[in-house]
C-alpha positions in Angstrom: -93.6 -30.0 53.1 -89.9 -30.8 52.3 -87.0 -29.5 54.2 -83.5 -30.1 54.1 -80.8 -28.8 56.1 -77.6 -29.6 55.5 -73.9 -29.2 57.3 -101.8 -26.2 84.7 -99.9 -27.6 81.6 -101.4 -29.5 79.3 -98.6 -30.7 77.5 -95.2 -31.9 79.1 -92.8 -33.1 76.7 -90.6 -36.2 78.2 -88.6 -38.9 77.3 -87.9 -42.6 78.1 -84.9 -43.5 76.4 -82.3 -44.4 78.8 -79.5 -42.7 77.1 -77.1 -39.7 78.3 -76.3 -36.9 76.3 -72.3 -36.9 75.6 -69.8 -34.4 73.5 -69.1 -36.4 70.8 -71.9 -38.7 69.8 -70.0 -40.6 67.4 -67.8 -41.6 70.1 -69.9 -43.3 71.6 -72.7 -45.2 69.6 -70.2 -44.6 65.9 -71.6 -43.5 62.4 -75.2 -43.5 61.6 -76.0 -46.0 58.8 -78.4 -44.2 57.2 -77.9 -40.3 57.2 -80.5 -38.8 54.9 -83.9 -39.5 56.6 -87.4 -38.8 55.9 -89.9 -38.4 59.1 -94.0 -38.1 59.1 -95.9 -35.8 61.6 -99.4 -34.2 61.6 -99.9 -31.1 62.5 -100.1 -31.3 65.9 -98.2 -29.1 69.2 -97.1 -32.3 69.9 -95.1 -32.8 67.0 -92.8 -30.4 68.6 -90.0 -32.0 69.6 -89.7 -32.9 65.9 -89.9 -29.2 64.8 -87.0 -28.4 67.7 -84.7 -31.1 66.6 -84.8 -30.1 63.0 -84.8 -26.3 63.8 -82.2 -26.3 66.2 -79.6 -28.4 64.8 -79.8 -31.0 66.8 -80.5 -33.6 63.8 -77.4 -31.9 62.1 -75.2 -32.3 65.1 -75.9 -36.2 64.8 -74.8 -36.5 61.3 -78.2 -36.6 60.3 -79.8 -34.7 57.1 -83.7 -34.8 58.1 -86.5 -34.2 55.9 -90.0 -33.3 57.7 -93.0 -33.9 56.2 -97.0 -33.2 57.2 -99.2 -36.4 56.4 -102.9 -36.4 55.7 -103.9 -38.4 58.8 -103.1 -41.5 60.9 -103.3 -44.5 58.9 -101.4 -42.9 55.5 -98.9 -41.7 58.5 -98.4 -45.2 59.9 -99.1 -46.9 56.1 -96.2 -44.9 54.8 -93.8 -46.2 57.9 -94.9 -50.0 57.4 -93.9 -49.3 53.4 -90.5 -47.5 54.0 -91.8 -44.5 52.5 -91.2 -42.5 56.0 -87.8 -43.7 58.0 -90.0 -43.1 60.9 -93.0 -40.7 62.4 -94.9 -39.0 65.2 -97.4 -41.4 66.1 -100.1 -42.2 68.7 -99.3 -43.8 71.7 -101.2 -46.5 70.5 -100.2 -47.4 67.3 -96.8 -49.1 67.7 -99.2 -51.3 69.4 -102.3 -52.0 67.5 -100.0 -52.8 64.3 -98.0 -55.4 66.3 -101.1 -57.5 67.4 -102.6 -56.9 63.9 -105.4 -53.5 64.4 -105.5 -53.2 60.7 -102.4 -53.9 58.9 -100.0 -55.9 60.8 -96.3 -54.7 61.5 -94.0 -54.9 64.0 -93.6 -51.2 65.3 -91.6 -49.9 67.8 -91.3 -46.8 70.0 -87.9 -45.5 72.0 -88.8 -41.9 72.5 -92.1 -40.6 74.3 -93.1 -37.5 72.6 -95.1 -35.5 75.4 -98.2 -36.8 77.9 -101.9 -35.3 78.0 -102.8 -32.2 75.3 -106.1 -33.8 74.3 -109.4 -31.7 74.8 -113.1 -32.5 74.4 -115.4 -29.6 72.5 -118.6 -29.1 71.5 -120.6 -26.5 69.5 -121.8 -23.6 70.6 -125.7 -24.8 70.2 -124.8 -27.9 72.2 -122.7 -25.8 74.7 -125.9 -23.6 75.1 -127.9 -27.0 76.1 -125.5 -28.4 78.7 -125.2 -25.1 80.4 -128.6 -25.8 81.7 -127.5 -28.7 83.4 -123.9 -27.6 84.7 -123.9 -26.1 88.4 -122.2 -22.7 88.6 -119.8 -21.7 91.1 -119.9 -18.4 93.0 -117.9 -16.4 90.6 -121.2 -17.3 88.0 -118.7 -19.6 85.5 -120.1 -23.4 84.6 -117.8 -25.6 87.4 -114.7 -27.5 86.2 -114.9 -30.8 84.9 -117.5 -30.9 83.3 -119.4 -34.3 83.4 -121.3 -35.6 80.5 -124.8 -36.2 82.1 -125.2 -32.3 81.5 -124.8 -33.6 77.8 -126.6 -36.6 78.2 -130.4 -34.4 77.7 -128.9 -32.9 74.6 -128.6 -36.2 72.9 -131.7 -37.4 74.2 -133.2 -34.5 72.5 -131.4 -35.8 69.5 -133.1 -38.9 69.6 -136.3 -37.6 70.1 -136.0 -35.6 67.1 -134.7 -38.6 65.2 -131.1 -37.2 64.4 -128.0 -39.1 65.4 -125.8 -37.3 67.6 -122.1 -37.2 65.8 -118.7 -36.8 67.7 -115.3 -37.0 65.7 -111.7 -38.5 67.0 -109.0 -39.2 65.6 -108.2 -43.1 65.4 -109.5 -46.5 66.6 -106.2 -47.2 68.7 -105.4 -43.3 70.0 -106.4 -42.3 73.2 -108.8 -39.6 71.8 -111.2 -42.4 71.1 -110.6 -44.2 74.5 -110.8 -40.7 76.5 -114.1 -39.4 74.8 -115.5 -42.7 75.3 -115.1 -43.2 79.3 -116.5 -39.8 79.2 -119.4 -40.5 77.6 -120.0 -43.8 79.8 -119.0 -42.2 83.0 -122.3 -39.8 82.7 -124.6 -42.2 81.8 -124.2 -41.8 77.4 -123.4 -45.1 75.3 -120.4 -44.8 73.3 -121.0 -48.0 71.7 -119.4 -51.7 71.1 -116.6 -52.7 68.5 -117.1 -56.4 67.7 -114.4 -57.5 65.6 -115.4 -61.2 65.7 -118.7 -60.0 64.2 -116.8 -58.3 61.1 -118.2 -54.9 62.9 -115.1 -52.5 63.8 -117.8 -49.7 63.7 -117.6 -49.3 67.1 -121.3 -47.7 67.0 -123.3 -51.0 68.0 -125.7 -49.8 70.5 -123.8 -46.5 70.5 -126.0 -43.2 71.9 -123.7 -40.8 69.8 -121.8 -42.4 66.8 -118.1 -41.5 67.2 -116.0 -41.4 63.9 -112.7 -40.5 62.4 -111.8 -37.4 61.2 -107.6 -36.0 60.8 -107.3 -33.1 63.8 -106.3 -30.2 61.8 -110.0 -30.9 59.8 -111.8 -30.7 63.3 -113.0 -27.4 63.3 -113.9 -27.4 60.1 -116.3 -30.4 60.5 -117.4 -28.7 63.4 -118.5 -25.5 61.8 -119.8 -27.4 59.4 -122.6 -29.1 61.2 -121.1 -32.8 60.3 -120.4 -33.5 63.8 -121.2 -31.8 67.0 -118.5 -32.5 69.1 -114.7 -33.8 69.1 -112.1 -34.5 71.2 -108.8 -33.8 69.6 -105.4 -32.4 70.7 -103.9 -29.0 70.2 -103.8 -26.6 68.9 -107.6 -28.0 67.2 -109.8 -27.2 70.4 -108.6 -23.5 71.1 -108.9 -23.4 67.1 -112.3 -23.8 68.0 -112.4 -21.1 70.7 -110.7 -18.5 68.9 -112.8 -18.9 66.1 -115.9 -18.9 68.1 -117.4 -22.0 67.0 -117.1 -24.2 69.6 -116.4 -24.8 73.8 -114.4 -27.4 75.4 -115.6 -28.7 77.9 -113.2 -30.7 79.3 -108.8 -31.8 79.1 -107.7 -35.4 78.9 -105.3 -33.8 81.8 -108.7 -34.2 83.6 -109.4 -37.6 82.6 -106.3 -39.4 82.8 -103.8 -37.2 84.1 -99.9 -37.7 82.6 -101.4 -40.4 79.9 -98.7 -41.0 76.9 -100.3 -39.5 73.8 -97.9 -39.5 71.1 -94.5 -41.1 70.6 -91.8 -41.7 67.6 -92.4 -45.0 65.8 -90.0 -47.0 63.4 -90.7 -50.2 62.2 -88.4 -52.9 64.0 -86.5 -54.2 60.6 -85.8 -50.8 60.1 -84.4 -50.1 64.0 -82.5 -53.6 63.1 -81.1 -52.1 60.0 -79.8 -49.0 61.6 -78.7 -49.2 64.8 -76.7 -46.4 65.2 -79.1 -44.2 62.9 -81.8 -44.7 65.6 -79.8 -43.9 68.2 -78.8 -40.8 66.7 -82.3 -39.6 66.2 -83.3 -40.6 69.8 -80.4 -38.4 70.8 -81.6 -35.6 68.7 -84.9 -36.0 70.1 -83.8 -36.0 73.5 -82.3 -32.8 73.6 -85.3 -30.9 71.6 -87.4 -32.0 75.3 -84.9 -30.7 77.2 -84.8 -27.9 75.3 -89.0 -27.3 75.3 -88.9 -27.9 79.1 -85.7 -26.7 80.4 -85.3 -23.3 82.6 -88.8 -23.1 83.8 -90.4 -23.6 79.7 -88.7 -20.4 78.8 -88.4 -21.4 75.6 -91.6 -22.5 74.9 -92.1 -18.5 73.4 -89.7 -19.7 70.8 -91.1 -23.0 69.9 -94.8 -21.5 69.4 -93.3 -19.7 66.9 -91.8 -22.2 65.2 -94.9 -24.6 65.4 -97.2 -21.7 64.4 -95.0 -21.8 60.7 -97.5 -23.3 57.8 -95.3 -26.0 57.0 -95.6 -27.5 60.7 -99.1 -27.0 62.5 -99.7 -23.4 61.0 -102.1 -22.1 63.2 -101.4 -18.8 64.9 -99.4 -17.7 67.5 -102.0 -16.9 70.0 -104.1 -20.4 69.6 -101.0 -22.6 69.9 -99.3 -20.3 72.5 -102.8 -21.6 75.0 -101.7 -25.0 75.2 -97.9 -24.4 75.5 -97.9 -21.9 78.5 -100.9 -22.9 80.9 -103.1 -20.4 79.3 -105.7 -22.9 78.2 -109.5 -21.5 77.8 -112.8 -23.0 77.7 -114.9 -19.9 76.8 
């Protein structure tokens, strides 16, 4: 996609830049060096504040001309910043991170801007839902009781075993919090997620691993789902109500439920390029700023608004209804 303009919650959209909005911007941090930019997302609710800036005119009102574009997944996302294809990107909390100490290819990547907390789900099928309903207590209005541990999965994969099939989950990256959430999940009730061992030459992270967790890009969850490639997934919105709607899967439990208020995806630049442009950065930090106040301001009455905007092809693309779940406290699990 290329654009160019010129002239109980699951996700709350925050900031930490210590920076106050003013009238006249150039006033008071002067001309952005770098005015026509080029920014990486995936299609994600989270990208929102992204989506808000650009729609709103908030990058305009900086001085900036922005250009938005959907990536394929994770690593060409954070590839394309290390390279200077992308000026910078929606990114995993964990990224900025795992490229400074040298998870894969080493860069120096930095984050001013926290894009939102939580938004992360777990699913499974419907056949695997159907096993670990026999092992769920119910509560007096006859629905499974909320959270849901894993040891009601546990027999499922044990069932696996005996039948001599692996049990497959997907997530997203080795360094988001997708992978870390699913697996203390999975070890909290008693299920293996497996080792990485690095030293080894194994990044696998499947030695001695009950169910064998692998990548796949969120919007291609569901898919893989229906598919039968993998039985479960945990992934963040719109991708597990995608599932619901569609009838193909259940989630079974929110990262909101796991570790409540964890940071999940932020706004990465490389730290020559923050060097470089000074004043650009601040600028789009500025930008950004206001698109949260804006998604979170009055009580989230604009959050009507910004489904729509997300729900456009060229952003996340899924309909109204599924990314309206996870942006007004109307999240469902069946």
């Amino acid at each position: 996609m290329k654009l160019h303009k010129f002239g109980k919650r699951l996700e709350t959209f925050s900031l930490v830049a210590c920076l106050s909005l003013a009238t006249s911007a150039f006033a008071e941090i002067g001309y952005p060096e770098k005015e026509d930019l080029k920014f990486g997302f995936i299609k994600l609710t989270d990208m929102a504040p992204l989506a808000v800036a650009y729609e709103k005119g908030f990058f305009e009102d900086e001085g900036l001309f922005v250009e938005l574009e959907a990536q394929a997944n994770w690593k060409v996302l954070l590839d394309r910043v290390i390279d200077g294809q992308l000026d910078g990107a929606h990114m995993l909390a964990g990224q900025p991170l795992g490229a400074t100490i040298g998870y894969g290819t080493q860069a120096d990547i930095i984050t001013a801007f926290s894009m939102d907390l939580n938004g992360n789900g777990i699913t499974v099928s419907n056949s695997v839902w159907e096993e670990m309903k026999k092992h769920i207590p119910v509560g007096s209005d006859g629905k499974p009781v909320h959270p849901i541990s894993s040891t009601a999965l546990k027999p499922v994969i044990e069932q696996y075993k005996d039948e001599g099939k692996p049990f497959n989950m997907g997530m997203v990256f080795p360094v988001s919090t997708h992978n870390y959430e699913l697996r203390y999940w999975l070890a909290a009730g008693g299920i293996h997620p497996g080792f990485y061992a690095p030293h080894k030459g194994d990044t696998s992270g499947q030695i001695d691993a009950d169910t064998l967790l692998s990548v796949t890009p969120p919007p291609q969850m569901p898919a893989t789902l229906e598919a039968g490639t993998i039985s479960g997934y945990c992934v963040g919105e719109p991708w597990n109500q995608q599932a619901v709607f569609k009838g193909i899967g259940v989630p079974v439990i929110t990262d909101y439920e796991i570790w409540k208020n964890n940071p999940e995806k932020v706004f990465g630049v490389s730290k020559s390029w923050a060097e470089e442009y000074p004043n650009t950065h601040l600028a789009v930090v500025r930008a950004m700023i206001r698109a949260a106040h804006w998604l979170d301001e009055n009580n989230n009455a604009n959050r009507p608004e910004a489904v729509e905007i997300l729900s456009k092809p060229y952003y996340v693309g899924a309909d109204y209804d599924v990314i309206a779940n996870s942006m007004t406290g109307t999240f469902e699990y069946e």
